[in-house]
DOPA-743636 format. One line per field, with one value per residue (C-alpha): residue number from 1; residue in one letter; x, y, z. Coordinates in steps of 0.02 Angstrom, whole numbers. Layout:
REM DOPA-743636
k: [NUM_...]
r: [A_...]
u: [X_...]
v: [Y_...]
w: [Z_...]
This chain:
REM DOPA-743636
k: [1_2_3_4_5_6_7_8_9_10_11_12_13_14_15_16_17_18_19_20_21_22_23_24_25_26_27_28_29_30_31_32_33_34_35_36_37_38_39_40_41_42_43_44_45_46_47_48_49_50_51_52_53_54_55_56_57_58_59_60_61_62_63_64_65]
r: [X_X_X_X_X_X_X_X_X_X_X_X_X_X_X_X_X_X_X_X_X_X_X_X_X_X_X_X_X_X_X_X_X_X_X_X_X_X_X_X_X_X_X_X_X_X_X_X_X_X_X_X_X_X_X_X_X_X_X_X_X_X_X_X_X]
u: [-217_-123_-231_-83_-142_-95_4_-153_-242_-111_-134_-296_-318_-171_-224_-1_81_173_344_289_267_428_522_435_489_676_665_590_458_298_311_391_318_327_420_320_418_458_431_272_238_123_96_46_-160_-130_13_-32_-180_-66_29_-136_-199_-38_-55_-225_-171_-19_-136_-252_-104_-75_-257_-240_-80]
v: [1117_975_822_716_568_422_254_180_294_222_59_36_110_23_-144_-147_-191_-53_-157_-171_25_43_-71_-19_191_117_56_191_109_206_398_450_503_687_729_819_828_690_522_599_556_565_532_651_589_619_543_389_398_407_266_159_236_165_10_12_66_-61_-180_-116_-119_-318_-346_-241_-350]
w: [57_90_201_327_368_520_488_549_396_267_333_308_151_57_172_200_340_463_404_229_224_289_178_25_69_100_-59_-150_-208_-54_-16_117_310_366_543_644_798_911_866_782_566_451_260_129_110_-92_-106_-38_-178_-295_-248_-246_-405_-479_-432_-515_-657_-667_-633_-790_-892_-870_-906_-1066_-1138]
């Protein structure tokens, strides 16, 4: 099962910005919210792990070369 979490959930754990977030989905580059009626979104809560662990991992990478 599938965990949605809050902007204020995907802020915190990815320390970004609300226009950050934004800019980095228009881009391609963050996942993308969930409609759930209204003005109402959420994020994917594994998705946005992913997106972290790849940073990580990019991260790693650098240290490696």
């Amino acid at each position: 099962m599938q965990k949605l979490i809050t902007l204020n959930a995907v802020k915190a754990c990815t320390t970004k910005s609300r226009s950050y977030i934004y800019d980095a989905m228009g881009r391609g580059e963050f996942p993308k919210q969930v409609k759930l009626g209204g003005r109402s979104v959420a994020w994917v809560e594994s998705e946005v792990q992913e997106w972290i662990d790849a940073r990580i991992a990019a991260r790693d990478e650098e240290c490696v070369h």
